[in-house]
PDB file of N, H, CA, C and O in Angstrom:
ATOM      1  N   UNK A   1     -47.389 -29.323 -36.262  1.00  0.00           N
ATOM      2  CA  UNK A   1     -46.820 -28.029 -36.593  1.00  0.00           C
ATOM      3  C   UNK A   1     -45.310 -28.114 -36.386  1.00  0.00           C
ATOM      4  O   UNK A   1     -44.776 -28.534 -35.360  1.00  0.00           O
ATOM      5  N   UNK A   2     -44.729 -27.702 -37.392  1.00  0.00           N
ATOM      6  H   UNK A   2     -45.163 -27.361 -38.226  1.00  0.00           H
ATOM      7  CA  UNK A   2     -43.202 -27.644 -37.184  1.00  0.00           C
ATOM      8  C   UNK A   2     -42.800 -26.751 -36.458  1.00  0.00           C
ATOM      9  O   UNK A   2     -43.554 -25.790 -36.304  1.00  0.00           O
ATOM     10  N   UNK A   3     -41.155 -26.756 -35.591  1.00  0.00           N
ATOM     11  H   UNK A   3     -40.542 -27.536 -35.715  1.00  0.00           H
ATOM     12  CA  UNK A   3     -40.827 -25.905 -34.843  1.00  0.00           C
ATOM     13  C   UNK A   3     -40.702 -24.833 -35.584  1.00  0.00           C
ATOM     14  O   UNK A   3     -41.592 -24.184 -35.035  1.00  0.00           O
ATOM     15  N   UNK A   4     -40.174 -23.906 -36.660  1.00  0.00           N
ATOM     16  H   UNK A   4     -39.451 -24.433 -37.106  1.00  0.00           H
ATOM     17  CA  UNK A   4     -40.183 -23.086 -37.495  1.00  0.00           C
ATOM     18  C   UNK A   4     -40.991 -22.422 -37.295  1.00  0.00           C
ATOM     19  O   UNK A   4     -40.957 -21.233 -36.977  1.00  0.00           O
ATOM     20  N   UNK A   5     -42.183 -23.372 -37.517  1.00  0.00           N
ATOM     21  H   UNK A   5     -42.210 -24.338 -37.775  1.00  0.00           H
ATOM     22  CA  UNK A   5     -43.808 -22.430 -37.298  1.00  0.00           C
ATOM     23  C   UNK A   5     -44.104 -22.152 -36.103  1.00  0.00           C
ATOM     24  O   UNK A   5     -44.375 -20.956 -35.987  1.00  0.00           O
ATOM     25  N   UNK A   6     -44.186 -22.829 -34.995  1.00  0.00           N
ATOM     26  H   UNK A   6     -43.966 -23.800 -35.089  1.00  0.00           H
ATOM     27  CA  UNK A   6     -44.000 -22.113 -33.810  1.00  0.00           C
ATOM     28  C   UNK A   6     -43.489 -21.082 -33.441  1.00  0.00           C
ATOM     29  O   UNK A   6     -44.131 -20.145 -32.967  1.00  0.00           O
ATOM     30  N   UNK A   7     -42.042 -21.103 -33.633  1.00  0.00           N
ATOM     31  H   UNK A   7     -41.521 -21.864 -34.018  1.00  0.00           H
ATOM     32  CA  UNK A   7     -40.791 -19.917 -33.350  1.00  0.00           C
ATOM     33  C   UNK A   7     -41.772 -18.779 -33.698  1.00  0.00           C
ATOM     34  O   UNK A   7     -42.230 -17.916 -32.949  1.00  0.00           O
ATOM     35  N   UNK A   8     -42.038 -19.032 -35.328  1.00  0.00           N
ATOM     36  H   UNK A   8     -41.667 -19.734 -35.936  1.00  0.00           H
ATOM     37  CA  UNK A   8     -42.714 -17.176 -36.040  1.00  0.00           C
ATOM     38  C   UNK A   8     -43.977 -17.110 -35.012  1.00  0.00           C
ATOM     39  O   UNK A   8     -44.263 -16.256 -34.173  1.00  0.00           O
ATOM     40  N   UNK A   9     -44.470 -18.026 -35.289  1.00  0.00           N
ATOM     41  H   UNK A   9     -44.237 -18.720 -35.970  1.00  0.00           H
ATOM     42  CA  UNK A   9     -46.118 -17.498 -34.226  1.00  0.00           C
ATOM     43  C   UNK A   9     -45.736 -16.787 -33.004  1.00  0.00           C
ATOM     44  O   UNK A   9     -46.163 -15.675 -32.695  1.00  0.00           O
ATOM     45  N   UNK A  10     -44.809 -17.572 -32.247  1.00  0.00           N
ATOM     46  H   UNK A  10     -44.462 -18.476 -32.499  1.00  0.00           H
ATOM     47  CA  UNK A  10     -44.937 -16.814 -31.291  1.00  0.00           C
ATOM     48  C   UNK A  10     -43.865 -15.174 -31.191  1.00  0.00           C
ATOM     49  O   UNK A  10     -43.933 -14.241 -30.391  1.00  0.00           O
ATOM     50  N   UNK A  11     -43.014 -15.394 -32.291  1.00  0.00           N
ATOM     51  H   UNK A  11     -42.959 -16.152 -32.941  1.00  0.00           H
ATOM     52  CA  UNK A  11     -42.271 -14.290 -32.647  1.00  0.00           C
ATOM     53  C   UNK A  11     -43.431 -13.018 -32.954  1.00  0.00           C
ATOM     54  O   UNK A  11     -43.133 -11.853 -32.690  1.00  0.00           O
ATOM     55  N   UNK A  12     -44.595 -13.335 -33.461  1.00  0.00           N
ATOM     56  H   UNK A  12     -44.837 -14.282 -33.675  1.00  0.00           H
ATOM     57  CA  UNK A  12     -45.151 -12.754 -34.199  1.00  0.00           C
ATOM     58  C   UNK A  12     -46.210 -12.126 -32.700  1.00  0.00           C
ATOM     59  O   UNK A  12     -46.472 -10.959 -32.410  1.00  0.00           O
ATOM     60  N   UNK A  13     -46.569 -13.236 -32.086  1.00  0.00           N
ATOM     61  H   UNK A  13     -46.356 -14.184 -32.322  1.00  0.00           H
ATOM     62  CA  UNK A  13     -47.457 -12.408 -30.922  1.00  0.00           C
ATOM     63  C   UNK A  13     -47.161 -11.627 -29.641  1.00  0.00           C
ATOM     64  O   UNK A  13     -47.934 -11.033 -28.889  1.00  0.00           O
ATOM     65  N   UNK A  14     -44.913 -11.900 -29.562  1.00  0.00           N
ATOM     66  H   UNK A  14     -44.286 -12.382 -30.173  1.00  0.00           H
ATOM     67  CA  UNK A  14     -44.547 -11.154 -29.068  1.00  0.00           C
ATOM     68  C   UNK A  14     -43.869  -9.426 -29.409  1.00  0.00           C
ATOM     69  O   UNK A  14     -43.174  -8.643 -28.762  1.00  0.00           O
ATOM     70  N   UNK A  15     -44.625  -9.405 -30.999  1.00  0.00           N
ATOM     71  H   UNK A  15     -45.190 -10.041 -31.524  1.00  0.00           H
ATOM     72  CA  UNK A  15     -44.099  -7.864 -31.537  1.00  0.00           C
ATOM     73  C   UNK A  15     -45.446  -7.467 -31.518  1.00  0.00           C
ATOM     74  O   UNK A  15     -45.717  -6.266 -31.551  1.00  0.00           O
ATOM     75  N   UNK A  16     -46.289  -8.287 -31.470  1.00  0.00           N
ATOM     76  H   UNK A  16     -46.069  -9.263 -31.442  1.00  0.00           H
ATOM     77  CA  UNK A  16     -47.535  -7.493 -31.348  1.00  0.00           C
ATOM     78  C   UNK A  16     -48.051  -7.425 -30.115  1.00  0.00           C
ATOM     79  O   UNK A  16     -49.176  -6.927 -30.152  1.00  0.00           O
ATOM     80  N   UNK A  17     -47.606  -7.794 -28.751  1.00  0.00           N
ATOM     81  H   UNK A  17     -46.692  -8.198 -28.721  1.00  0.00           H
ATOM     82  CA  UNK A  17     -47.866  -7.548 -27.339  1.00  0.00           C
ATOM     83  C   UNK A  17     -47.110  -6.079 -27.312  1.00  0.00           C
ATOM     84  O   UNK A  17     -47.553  -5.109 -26.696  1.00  0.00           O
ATOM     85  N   UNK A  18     -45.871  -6.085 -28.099  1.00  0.00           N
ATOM     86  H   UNK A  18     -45.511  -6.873 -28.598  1.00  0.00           H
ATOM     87  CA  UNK A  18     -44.626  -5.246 -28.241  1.00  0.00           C
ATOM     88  C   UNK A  18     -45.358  -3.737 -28.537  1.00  0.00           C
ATOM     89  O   UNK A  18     -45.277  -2.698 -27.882  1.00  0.00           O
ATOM     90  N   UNK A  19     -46.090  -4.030 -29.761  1.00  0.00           N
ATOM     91  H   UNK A  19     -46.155  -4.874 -30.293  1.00  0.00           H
ATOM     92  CA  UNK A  19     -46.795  -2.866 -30.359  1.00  0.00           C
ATOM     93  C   UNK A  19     -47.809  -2.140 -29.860  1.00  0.00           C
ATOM     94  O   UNK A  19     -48.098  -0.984 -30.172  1.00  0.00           O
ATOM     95  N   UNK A  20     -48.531  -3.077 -28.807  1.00  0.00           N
ATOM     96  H   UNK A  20     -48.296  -4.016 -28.554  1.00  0.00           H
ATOM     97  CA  UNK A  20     -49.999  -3.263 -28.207  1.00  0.00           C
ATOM     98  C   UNK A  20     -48.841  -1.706 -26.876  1.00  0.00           C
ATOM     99  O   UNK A  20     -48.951  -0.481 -26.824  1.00  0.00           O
ATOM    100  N   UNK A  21     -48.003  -2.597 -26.176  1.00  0.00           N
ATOM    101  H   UNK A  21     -47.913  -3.592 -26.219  1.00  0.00           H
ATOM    102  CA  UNK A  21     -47.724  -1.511 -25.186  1.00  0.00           C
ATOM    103  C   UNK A  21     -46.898  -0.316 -25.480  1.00  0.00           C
ATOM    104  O   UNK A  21     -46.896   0.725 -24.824  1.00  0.00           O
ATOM    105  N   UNK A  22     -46.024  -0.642 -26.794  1.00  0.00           N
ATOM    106  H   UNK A  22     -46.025  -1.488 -27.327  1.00  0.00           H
ATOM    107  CA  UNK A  22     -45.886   0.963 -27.045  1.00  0.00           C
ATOM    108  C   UNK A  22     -47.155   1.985 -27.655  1.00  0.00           C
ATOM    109  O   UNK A  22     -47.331   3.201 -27.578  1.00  0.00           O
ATOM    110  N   UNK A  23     -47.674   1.248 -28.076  1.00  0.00           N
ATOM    111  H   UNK A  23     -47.531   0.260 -28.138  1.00  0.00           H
ATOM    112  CA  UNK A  23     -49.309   2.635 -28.308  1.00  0.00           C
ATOM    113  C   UNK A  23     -49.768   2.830 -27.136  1.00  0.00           C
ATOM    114  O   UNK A  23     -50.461   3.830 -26.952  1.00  0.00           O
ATOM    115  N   UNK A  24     -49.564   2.147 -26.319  1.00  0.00           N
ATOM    116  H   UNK A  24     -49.001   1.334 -26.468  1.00  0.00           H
ATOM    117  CA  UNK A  24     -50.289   2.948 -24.781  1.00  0.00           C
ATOM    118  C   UNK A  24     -49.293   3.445 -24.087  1.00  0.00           C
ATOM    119  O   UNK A  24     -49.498   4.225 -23.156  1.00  0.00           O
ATOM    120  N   UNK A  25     -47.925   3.005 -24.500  1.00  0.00           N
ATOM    121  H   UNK A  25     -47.759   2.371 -25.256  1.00  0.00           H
ATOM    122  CA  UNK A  25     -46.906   4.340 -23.872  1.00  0.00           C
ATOM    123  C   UNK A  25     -47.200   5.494 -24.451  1.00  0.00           C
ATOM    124  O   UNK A  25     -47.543   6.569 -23.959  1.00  0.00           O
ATOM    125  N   UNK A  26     -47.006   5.113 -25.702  1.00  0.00           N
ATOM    126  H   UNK A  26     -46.728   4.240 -26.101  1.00  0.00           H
ATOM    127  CA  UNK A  26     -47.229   6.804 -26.835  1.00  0.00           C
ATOM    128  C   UNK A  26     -48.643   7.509 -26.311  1.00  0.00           C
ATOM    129  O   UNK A  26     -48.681   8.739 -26.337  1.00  0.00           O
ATOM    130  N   UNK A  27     -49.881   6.731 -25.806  1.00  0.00           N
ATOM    131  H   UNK A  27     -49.850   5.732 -25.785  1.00  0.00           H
ATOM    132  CA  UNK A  27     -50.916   7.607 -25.149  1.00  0.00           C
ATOM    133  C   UNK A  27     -50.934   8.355 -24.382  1.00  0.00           C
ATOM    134  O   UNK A  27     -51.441   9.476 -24.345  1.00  0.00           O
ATOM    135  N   UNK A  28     -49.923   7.343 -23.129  1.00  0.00           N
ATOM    136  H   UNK A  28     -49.511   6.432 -23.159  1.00  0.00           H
ATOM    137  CA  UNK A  28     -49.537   7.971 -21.823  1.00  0.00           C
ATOM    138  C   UNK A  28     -48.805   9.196 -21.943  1.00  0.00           C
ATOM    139  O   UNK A  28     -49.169  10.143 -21.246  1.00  0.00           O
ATOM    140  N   UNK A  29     -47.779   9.336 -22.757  1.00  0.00           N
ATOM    141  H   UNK A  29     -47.483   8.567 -23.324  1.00  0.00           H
ATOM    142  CA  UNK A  29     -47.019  10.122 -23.211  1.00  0.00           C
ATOM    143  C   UNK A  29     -47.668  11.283 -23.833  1.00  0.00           C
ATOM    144  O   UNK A  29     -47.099  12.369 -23.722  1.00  0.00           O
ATOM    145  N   UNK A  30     -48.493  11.228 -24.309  1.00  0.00           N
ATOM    146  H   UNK A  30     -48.955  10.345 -24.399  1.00  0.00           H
ATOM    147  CA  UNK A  30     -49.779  11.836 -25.267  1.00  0.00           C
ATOM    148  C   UNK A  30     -50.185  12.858 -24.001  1.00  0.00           C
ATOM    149  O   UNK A  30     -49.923  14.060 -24.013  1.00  0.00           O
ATOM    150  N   UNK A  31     -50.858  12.180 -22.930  1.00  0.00           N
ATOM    151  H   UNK A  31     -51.071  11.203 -22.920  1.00  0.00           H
ATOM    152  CA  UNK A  31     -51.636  12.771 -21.854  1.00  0.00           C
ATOM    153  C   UNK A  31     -50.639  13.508 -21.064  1.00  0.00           C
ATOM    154  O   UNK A  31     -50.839  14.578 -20.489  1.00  0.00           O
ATOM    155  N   UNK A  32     -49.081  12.547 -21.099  1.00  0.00           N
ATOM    156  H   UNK A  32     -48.919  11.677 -21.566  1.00  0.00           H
ATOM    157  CA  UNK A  32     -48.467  13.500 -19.805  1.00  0.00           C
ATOM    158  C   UNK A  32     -48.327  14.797 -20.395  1.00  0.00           C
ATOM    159  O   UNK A  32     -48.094  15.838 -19.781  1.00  0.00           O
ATOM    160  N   UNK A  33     -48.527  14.629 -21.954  1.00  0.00           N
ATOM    161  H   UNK A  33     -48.717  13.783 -22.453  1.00  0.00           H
ATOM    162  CA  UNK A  33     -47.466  16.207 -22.225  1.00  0.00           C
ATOM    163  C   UNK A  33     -48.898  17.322 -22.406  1.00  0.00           C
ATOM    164  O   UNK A  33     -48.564  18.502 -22.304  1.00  0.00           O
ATOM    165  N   UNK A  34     -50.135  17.135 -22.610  1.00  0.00           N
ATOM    166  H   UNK A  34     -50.406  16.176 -22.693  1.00  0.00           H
ATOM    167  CA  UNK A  34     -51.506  18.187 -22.414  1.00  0.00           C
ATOM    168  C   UNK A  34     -51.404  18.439 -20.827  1.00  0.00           C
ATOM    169  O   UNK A  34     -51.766  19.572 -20.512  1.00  0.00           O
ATOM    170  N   UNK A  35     -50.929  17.506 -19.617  1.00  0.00           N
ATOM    171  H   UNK A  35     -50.635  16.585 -19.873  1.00  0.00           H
ATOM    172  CA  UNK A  35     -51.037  18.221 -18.297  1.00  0.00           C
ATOM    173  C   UNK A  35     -50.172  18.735 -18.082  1.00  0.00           C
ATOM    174  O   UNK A  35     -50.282  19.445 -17.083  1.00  0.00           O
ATOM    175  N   UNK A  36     -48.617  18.770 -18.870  1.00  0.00           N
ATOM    176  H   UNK A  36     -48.527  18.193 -19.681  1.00  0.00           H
ATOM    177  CA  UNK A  36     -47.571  19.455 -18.221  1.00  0.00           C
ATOM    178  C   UNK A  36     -48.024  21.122 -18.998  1.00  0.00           C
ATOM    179  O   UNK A  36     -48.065  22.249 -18.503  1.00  0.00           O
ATOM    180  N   UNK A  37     -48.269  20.688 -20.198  1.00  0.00           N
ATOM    181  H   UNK A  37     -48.235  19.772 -20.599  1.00  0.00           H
ATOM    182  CA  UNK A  37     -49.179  22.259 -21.236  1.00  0.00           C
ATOM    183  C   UNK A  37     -49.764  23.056 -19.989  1.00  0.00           C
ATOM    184  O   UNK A  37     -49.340  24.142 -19.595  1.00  0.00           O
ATOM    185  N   UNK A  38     -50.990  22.203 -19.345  1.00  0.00           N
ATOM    186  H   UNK A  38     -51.334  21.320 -19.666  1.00  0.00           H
ATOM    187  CA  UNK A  38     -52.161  22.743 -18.855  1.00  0.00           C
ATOM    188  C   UNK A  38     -51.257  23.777 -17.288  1.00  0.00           C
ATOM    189  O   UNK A  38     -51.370  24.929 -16.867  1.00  0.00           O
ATOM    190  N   UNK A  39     -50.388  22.523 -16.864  1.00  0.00           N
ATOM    191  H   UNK A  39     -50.296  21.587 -17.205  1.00  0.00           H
ATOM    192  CA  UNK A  39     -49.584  23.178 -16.042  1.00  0.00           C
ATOM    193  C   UNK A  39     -48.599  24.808 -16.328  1.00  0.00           C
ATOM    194  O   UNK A  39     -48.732  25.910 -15.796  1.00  0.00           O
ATOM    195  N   UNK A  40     -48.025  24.514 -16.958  1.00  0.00           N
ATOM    196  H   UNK A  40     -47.917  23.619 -17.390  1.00  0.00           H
ATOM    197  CA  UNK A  40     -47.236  25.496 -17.844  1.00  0.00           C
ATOM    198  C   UNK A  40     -48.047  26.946 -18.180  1.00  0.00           C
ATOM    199  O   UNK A  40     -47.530  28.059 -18.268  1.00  0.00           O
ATOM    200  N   UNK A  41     -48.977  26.717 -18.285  1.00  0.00           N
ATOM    201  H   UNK A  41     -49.397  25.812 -18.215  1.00  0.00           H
ATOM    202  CA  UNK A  41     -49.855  27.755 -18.458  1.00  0.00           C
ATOM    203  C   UNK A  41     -50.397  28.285 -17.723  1.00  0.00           C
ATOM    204  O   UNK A  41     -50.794  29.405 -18.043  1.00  0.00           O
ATOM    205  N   UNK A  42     -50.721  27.745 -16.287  1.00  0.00           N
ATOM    206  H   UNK A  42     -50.399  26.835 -16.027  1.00  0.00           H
ATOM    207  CA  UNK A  42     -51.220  27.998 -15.231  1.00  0.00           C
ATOM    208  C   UNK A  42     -49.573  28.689 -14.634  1.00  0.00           C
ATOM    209  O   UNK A  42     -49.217  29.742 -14.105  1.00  0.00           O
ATOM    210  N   UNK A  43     -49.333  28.235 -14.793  1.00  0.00           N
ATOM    211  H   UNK A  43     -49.622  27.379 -15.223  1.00  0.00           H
ATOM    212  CA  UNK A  43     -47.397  28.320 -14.097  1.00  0.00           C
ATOM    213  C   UNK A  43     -47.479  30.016 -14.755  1.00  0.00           C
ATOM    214  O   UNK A  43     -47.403  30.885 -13.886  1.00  0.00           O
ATOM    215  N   UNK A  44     -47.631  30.519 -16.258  1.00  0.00           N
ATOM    216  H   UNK A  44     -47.692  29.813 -16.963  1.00  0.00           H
ATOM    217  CA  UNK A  44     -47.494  31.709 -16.907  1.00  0.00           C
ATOM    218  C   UNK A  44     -48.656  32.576 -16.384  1.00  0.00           C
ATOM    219  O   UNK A  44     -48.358  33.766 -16.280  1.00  0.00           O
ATOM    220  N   UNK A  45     -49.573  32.337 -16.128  1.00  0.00           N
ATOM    221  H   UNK A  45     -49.816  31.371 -16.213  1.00  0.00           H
ATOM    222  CA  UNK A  45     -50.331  32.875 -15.030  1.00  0.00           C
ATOM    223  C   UNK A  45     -50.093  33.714 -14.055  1.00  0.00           C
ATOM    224  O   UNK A  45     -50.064  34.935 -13.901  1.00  0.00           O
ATOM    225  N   UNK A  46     -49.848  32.300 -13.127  1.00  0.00           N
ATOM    226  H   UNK A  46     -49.871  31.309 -13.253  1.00  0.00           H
ATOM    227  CA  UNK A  46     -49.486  32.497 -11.865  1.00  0.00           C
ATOM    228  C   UNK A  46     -47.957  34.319 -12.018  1.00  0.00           C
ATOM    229  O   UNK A  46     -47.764  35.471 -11.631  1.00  0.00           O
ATOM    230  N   UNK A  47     -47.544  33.512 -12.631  1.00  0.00           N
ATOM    231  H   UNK A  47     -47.700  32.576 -12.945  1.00  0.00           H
ATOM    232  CA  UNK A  47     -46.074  34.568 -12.961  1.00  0.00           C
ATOM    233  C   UNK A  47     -46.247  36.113 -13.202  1.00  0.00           C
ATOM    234  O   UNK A  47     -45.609  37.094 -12.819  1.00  0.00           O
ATOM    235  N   UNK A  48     -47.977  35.848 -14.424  1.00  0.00           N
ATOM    236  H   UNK A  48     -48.495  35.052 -14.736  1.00  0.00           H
ATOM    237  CA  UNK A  48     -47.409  37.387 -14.843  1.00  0.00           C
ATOM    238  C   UNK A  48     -48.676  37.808 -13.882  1.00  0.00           C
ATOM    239  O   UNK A  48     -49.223  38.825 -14.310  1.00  0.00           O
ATOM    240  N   UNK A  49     -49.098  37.435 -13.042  1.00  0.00           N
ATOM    241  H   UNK A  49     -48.654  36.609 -12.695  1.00  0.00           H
ATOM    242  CA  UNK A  49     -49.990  37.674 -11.461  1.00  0.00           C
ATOM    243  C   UNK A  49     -49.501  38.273 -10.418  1.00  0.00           C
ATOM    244  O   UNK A  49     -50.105  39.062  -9.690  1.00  0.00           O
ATOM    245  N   UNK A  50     -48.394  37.912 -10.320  1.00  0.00           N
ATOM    246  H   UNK A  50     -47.903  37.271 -10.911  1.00  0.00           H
ATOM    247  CA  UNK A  50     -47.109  38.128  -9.518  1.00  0.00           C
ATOM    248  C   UNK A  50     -46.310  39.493  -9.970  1.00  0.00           C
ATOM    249  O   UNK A  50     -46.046  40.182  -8.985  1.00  0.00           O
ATOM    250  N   UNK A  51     -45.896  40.009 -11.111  1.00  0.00           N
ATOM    251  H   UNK A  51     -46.111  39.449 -11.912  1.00  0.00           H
ATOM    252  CA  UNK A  51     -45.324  40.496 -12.007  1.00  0.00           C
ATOM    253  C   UNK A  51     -46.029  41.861 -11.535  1.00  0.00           C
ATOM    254  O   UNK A  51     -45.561  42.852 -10.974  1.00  0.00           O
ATOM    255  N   UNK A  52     -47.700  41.455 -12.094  1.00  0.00           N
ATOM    256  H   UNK A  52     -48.080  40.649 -12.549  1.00  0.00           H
ATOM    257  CA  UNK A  52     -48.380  42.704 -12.191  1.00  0.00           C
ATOM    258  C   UNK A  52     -48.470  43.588 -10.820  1.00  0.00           C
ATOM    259  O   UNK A  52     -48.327  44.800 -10.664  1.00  0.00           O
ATOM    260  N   UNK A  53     -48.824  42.308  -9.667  1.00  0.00           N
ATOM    261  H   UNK A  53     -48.941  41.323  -9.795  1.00  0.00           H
ATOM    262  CA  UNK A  53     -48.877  42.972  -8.106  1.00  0.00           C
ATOM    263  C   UNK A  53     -47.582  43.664  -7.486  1.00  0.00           C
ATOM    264  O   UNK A  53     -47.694  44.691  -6.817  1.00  0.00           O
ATOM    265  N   UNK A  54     -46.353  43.064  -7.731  1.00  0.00           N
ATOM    266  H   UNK A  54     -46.262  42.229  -8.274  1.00  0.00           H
ATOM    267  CA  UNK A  54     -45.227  43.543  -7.793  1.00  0.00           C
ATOM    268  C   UNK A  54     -45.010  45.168  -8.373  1.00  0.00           C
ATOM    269  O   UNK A  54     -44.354  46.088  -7.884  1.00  0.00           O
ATOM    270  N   UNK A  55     -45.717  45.117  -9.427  1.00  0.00           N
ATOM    271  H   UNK A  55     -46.249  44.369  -9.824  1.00  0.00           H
ATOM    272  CA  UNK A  55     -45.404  46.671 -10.419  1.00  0.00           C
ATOM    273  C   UNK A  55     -46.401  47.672  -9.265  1.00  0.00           C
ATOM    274  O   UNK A  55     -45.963  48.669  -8.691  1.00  0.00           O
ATOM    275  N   UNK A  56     -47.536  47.231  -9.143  1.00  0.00           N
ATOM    276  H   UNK A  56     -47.892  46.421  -9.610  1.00  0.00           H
ATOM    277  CA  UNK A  56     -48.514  47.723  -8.319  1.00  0.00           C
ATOM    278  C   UNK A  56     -47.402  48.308  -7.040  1.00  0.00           C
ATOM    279  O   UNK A  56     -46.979  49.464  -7.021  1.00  0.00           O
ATOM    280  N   UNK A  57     -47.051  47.267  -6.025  1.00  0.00           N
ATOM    281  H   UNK A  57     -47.395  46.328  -6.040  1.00  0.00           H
ATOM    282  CA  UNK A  57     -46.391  47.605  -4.962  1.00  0.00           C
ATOM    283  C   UNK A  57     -45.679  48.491  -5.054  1.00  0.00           C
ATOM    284  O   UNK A  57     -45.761  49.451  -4.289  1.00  0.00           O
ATOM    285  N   UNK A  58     -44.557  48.389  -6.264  1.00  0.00           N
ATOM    286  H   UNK A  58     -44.490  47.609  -6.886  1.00  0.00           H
ATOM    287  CA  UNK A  58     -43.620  49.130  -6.550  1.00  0.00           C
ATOM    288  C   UNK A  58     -44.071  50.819  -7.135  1.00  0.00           C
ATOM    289  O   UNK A  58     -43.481  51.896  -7.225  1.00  0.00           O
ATOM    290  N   UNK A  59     -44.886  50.514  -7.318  1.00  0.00           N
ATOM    291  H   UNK A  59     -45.365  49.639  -7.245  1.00  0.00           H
ATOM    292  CA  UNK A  59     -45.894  51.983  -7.957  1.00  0.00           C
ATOM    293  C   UNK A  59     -46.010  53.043  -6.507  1.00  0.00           C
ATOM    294  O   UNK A  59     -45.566  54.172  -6.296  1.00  0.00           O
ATOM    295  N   UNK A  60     -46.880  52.022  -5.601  1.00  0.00           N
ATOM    296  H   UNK A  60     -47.241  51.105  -5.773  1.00  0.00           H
ATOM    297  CA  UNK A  60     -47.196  52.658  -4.124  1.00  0.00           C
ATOM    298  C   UNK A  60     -46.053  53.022  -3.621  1.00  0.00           C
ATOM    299  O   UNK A  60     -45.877  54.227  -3.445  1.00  0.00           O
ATOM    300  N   UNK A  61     -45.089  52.159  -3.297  1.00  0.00           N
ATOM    301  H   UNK A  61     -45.232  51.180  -3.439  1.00  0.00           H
ATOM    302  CA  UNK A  61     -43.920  52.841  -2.758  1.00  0.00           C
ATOM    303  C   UNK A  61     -43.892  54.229  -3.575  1.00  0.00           C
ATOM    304  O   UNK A  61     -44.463  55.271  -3.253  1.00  0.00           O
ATOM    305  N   UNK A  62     -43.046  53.983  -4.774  1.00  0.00           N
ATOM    306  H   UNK A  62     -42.582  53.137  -5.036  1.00  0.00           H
ATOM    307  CA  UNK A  62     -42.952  55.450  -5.529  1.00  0.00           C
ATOM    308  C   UNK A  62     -43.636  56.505  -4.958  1.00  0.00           C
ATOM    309  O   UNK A  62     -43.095  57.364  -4.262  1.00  0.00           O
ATOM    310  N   UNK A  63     -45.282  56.450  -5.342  1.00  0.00           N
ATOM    311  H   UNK A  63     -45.722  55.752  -5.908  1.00  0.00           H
ATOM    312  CA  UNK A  63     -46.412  57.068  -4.714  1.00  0.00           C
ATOM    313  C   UNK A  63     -45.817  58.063  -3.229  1.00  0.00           C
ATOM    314  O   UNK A  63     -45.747  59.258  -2.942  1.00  0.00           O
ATOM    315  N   UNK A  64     -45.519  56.923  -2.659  1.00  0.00           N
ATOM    316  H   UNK A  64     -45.576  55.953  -2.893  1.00  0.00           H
ATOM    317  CA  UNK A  64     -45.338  57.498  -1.621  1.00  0.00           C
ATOM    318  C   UNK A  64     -43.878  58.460  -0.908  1.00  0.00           C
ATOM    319  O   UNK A  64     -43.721  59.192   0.069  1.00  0.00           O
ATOM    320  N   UNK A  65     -43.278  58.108  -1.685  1.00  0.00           N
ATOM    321  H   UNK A  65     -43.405  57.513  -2.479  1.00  0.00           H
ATOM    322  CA  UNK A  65     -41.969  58.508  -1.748  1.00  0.00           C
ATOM    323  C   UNK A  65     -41.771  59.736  -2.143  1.00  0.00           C
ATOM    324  O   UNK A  65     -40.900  60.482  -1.696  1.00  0.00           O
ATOM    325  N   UNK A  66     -42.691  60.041  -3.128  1.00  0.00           N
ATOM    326  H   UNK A  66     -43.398  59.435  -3.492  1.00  0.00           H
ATOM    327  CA  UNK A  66     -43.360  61.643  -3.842  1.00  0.00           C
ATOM    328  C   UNK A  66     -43.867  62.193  -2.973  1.00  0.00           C
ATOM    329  O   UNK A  66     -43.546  63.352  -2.711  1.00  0.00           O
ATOM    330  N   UNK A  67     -44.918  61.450  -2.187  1.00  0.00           N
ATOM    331  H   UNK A  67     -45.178  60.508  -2.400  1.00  0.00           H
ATOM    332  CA  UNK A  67     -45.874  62.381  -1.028  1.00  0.00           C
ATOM    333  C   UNK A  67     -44.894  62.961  -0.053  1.00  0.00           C
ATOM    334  O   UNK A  67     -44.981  64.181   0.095  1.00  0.00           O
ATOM    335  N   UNK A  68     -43.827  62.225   0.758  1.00  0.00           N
ATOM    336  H   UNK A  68     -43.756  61.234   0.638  1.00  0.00           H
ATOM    337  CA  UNK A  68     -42.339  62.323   1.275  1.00  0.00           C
ATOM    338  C   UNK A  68     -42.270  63.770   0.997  1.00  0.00           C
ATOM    339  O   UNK A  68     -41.999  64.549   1.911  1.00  0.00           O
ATOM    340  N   UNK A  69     -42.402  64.008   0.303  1.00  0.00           N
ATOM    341  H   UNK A  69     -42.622  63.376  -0.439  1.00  0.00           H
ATOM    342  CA  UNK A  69     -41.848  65.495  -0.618  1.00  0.00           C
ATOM    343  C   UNK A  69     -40.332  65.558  -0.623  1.00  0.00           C
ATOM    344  O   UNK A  69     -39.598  66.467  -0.235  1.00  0.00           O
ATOM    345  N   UNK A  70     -39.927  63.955  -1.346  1.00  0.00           N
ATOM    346  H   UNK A  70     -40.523  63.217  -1.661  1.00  0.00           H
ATOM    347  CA  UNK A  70     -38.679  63.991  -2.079  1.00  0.00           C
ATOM    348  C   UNK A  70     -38.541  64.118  -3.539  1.00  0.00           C
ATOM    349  O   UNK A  70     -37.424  64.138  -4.054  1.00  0.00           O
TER     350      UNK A  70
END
């Protein structure tokens, strides 16, 4: 086998080791971005959870601030 042919062969099985680990970056990448989603959503949750108990609190005070007989 000539050196020529060597060089490509192995040129050739190092773009395809090349290719082999960017499709499993692009997977990884794939997965990180559905848990940061899954997160994110839980995160909008959590927030308008917070939001609502807040309005609540803020209601009672009021509530009570009326009873005051102010």
């Amino acid at each position: 086998m000539d050196e020529q042919l060597k060089v490509s062969l192995s040129t050739q099985r190092s773009v395809a080791k090349l290719v082999e680990v960017s499709l499993s970056t692009q997977r990884s990448m794939a997965t990180l971005v559905e848990e940061v989603s899954k997160i994110s959503k839980q995160l909008g949750g959590i927030q308008e959870t917070l939001t609502k108990e807040r309005r609540s609190k803020s209601s009672e005070k009021y509530q009570s601030y009326k009873d005051a007989g102010h």
